[in-house]
C-alpha positions as CSV (number, residue, x, y, z in Angstrom):
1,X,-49.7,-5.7,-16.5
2,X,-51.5,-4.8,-19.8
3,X,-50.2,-6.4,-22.7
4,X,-49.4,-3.4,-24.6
5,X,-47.4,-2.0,-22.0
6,X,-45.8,-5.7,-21.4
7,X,-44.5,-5.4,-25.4
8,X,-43.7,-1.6,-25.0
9,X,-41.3,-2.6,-21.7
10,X,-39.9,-6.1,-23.7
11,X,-39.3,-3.9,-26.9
12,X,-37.1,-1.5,-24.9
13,X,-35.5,-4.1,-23.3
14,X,-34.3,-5.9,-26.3
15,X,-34.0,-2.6,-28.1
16,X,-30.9,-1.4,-25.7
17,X,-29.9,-5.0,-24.7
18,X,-30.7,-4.5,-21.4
19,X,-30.7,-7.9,-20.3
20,X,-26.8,-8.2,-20.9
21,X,-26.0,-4.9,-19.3
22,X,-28.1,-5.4,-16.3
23,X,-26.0,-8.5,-15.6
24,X,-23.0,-6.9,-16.1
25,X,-23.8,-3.9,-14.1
26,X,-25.5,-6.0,-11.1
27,X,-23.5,-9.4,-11.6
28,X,-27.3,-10.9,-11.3
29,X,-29.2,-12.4,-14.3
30,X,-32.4,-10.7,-15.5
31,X,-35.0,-13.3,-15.3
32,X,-38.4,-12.0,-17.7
33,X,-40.8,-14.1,-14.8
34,X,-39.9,-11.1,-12.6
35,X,-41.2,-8.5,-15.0
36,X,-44.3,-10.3,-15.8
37,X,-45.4,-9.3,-12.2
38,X,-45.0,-5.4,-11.8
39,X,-47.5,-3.1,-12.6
40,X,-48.4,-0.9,-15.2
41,X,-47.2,2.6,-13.7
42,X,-43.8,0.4,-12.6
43,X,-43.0,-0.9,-16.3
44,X,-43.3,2.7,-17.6
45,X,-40.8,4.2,-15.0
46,X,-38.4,1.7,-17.0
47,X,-39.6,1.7,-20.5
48,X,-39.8,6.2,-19.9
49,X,-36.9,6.9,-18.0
50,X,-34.6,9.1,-19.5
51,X,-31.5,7.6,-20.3
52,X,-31.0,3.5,-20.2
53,X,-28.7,4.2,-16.7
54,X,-31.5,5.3,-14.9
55,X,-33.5,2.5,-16.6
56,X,-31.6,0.0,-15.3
57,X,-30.9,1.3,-11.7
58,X,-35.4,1.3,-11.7
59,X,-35.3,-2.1,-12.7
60,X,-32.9,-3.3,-9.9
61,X,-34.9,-1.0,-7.2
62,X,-38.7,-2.8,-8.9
63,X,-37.4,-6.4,-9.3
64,X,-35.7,-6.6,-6.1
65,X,-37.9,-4.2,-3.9
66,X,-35.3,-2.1,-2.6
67,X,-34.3,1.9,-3.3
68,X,-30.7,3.6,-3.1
69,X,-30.6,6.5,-2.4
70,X,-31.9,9.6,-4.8
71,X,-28.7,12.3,-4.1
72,X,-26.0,9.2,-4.7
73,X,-28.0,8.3,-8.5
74,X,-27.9,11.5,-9.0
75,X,-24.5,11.9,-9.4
76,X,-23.7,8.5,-10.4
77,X,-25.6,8.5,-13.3
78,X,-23.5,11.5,-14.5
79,X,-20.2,9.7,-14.3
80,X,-18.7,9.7,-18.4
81,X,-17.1,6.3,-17.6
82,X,-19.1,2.9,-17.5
83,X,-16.5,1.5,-16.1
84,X,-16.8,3.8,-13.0
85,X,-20.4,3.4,-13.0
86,X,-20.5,-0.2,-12.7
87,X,-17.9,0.3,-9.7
88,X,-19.8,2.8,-8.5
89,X,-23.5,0.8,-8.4
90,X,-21.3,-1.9,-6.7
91,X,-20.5,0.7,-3.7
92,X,-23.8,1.7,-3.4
93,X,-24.9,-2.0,-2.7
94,X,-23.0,-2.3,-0.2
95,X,-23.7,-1.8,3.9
96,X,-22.5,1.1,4.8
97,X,-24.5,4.4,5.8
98,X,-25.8,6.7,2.9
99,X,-23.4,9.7,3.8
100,X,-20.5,7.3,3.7
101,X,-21.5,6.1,0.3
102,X,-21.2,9.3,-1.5
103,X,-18.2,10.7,-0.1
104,X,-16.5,7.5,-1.0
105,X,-18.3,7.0,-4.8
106,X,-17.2,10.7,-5.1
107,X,-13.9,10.6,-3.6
108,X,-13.3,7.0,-5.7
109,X,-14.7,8.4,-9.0
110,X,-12.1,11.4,-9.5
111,X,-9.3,9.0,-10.0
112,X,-6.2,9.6,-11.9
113,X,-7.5,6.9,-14.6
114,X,-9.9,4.2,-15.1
115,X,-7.8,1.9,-13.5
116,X,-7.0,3.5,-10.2
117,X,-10.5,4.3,-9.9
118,X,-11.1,0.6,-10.5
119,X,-8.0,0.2,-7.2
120,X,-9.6,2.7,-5.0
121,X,-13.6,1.1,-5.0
122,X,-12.1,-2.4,-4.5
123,X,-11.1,-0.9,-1.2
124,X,-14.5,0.5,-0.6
125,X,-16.5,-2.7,-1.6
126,X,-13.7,-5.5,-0.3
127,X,-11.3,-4.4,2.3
128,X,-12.0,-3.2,5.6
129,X,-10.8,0.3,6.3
130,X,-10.9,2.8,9.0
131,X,-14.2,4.5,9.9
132,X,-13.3,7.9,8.2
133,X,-11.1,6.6,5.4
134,X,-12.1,9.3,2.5
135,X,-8.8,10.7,2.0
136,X,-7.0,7.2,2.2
137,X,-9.5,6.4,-1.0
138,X,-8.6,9.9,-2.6
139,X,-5.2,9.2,-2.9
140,X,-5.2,5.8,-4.1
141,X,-7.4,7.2,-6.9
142,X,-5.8,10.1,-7.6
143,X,-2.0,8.4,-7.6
144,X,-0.7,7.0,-11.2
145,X,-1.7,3.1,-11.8
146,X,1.2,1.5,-10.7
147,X,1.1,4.0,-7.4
148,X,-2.2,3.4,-6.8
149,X,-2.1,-0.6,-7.0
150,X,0.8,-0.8,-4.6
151,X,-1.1,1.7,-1.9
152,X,-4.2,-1.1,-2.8
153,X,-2.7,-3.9,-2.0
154,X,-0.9,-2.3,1.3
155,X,-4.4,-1.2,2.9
156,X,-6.1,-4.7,1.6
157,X,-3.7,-5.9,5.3
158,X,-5.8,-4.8,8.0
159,X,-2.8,-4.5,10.2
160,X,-1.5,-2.1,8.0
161,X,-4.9,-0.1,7.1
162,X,-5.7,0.4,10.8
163,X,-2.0,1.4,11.5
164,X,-2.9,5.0,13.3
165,X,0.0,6.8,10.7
166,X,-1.2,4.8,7.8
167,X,-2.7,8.1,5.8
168,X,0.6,10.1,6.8
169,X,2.6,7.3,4.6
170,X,0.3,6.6,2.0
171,X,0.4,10.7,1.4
172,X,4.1,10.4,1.3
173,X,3.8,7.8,-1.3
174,X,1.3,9.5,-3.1
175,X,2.6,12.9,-3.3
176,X,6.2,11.1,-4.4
177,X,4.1,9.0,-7.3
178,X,6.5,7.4,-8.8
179,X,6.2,3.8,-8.8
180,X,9.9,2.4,-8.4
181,X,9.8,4.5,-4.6
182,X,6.4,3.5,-3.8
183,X,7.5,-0.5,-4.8
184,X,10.0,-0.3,-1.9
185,X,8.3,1.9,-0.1
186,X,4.9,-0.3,0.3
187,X,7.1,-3.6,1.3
188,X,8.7,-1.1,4.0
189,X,5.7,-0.5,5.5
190,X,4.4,-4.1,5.0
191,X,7.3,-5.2,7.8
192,X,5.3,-4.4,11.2
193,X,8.6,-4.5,12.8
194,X,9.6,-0.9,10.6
195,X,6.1,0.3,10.1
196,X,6.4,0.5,13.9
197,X,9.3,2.0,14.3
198,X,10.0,6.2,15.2
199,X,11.8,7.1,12.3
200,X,9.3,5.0,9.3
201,X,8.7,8.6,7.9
202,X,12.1,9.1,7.5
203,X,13.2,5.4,6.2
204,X,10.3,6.0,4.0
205,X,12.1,9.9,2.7
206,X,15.0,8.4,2.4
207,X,13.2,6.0,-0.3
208,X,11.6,8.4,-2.1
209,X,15.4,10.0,-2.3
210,X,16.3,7.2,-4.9
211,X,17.7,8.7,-7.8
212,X,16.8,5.7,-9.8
213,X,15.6,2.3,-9.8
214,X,18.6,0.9,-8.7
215,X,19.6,3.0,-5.9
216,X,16.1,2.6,-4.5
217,X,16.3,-0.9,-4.3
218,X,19.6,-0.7,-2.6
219,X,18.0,1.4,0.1
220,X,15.4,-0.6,0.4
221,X,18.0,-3.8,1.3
222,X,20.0,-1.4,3.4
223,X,16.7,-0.7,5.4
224,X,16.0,-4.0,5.5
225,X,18.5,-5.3,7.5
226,X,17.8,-4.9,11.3
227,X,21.5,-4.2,12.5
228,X,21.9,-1.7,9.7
229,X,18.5,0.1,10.5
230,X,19.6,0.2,14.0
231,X,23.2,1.4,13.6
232,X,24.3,5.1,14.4
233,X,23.9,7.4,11.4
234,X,21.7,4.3,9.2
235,X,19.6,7.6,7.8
236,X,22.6,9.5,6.5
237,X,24.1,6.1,5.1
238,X,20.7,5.4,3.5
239,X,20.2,9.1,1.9
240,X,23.6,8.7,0.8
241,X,23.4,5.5,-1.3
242,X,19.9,7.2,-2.5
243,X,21.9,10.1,-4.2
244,X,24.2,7.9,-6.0
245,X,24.7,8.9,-9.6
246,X,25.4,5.8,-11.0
247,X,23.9,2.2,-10.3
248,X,27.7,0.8,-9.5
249,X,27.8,3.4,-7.1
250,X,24.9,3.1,-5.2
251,X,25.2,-0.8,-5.2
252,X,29.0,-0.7,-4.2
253,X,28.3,1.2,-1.4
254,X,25.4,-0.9,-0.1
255,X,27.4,-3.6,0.0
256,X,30.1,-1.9,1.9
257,X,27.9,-0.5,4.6
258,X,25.9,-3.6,5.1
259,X,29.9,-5.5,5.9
260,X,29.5,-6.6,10.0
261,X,32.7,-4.7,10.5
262,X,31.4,-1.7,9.1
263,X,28.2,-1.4,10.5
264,X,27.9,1.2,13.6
265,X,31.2,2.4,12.5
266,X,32.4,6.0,12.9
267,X,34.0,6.2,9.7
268,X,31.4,4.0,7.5
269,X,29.6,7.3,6.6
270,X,32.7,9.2,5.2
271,X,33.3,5.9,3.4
272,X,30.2,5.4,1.5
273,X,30.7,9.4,1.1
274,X,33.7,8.3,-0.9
275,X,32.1,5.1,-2.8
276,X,29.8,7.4,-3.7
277,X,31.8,9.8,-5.7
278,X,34.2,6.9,-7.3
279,X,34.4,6.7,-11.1
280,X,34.1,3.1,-12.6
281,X,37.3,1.2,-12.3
282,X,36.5,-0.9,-14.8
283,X,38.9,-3.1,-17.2
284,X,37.1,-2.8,-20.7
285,X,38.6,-5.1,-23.1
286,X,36.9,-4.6,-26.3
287,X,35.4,-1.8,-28.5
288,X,31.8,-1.9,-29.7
289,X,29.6,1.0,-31.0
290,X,26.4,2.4,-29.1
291,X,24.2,1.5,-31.7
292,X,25.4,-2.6,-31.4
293,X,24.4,-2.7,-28.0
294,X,21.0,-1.2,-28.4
295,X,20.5,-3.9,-30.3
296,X,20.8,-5.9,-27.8
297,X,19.0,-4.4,-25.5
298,X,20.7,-4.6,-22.5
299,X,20.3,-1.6,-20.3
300,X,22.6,-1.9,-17.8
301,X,25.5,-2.9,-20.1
302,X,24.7,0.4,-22.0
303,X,25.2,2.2,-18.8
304,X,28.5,0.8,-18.1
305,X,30.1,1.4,-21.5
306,X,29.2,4.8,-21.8
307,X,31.4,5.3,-18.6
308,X,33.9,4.8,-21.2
309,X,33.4,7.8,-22.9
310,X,33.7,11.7,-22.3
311,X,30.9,13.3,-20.3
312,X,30.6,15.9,-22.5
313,X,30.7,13.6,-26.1
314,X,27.5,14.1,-28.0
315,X,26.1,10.3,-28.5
316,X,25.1,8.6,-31.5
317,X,24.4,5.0,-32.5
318,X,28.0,5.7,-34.2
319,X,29.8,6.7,-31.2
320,X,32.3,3.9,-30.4
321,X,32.8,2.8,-26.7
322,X,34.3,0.1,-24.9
323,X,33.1,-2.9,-23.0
């Protein structure tokens, strides 16, 4: 290489710091005895490309001899987040056909945030999914964060990724997207046992039914148990502790249904029924106001002292109640 176009590639180099970004973006150092080496018309494809992107995607394909494909840097170079790029120049390193690439980077890139982006190319680059498994990375792109990291870490188990109604629950999960159902939901469909079973779809529904966090969970346990899951009318019970209004509710009548001598029971539906609808009978034995237990910043003991007080009365930090 001449020597003026040697100090016209260095310059740029140092100029944009390309020796940091290219280690970040490739993970590999840049060593200068590899540049030393490529011609004259080489060094100006880096030193003239267009945007420092492009630059450092040339010096990649130069140093290490190799060339991705033109149609996938095309649209990767376009992508507004460097975070997403440097996922994305990960994918296109990796082994799998050119076609597959793109439909992936693509279906990856149009996440829901940075960060479930970031979720759905881990699956791409590190797990081992299905052969056509585009709409499986969609979703966990597209679902909120917390969503999207619990459908990762559920198709990072191969068992569960090659399950053949995997996409039908993750879409569940995904068109729910909220991340107190899809918690419960992902551990149901962890358990081969219930992933396995007929009615998943349905255990899983009756999740996603969970008026809160609280009655989810208590689905979730009910689920759980084998005998429970088993028992005649377990949906019904389970879609009924999932509508609970209130936490004591839904948590009372778990604990009812899950009883030996109530399980498989005629009458344990019309009894949850009637949990269910129970006001707190609760002895409260002193006063407070709403504003004093804010402060301390318990949540549930809120909830349970503003059973205290009319449905109707407008609240205030003021408003006495009893606990």
């Amino acid at each position: 290489m001449k020597n003026s176009c040697l100090k016209d590639l260095l310059r740029y180099i140092r100029d944009n710091e390309l020796i940091k970004k290219y280690f970040i973006l490739f993970e590999k150092k840049l060593q200068l005895k590899d540049l030393i080496n490529i011609s004259d018309s080489d060094a100006k494809r880096i030193y003239c490309s267009s945007n420092e992107r492009i630059a450092l995607i040339k010096m990649y394909e130069i140093i290490n001899k190799c060339f991705f494909p033109k149609n996938i840097v095309e649209y990767i170079i376009n992508i507004d987040s460097d975070e997403i790029f440097k996922y994305s120049i990960k994918a296109l390193k990796s082994n799998m056909n050119d076609d597959k690439k793109l439909k992936y980077i693509k279906a990856a890139s149009s996440g829901y945030s940075n960060l479930s982006s970031k979720y759905a190319f881990g699956l791409i680059t590190d797990a081992k999914l299905k052969e056509n498994s585009e709409e499986l990375i969609k979703m966990v792109a597209k679902a909120k964060d917390k969503v999207s990291l619990y459908l990762r870490n559920i198709l990072f188990n191969e068992s569960v990724a090659f399950d053949e109604n995997i996409e039908s629950y993750v879409k569940l999960i995904y068109l729910d997207n909220k991340d107190f159902h899809a918690k419960y939901a992902t551990r149901l469909i962890e358990n081969d046992e219930i992933r396995k079973d007929e009615n998943c779809k349905y255990y899983i529904s009756a999740i996603m039914a969970g008026t809160g966090y609280v009655q989810t969970k208590c689905v979730y346990d009910y689920l759980l148990n084998e005998k429970c899951r088993n028992s005649n009318d377990s949906l019904i019970i389970a879609l009924e502790i999932a509508s609970a209004k209130e936490d004591y509710q839904a948590i009372r009548a778990k604990c009812y249904a899950m009883q030996d001598e109530a399980i498989g029971k005629k009458e344990t539906v019309s009894k949850v029924c009637e949990i269910i609808k129970e006001e707190l009978n609760y002895k409260f034995e002193k006063e407070t106001t709403v504003g004093e237990l804010i402060e301390k910043n318990d949540l549930n003991e809120l909830l349970v002292s503003l059973s205290s007080v009319s449905k109707n009365e407008n609240i205030t930090e003021k408003t006495k109640v009893k606990i």
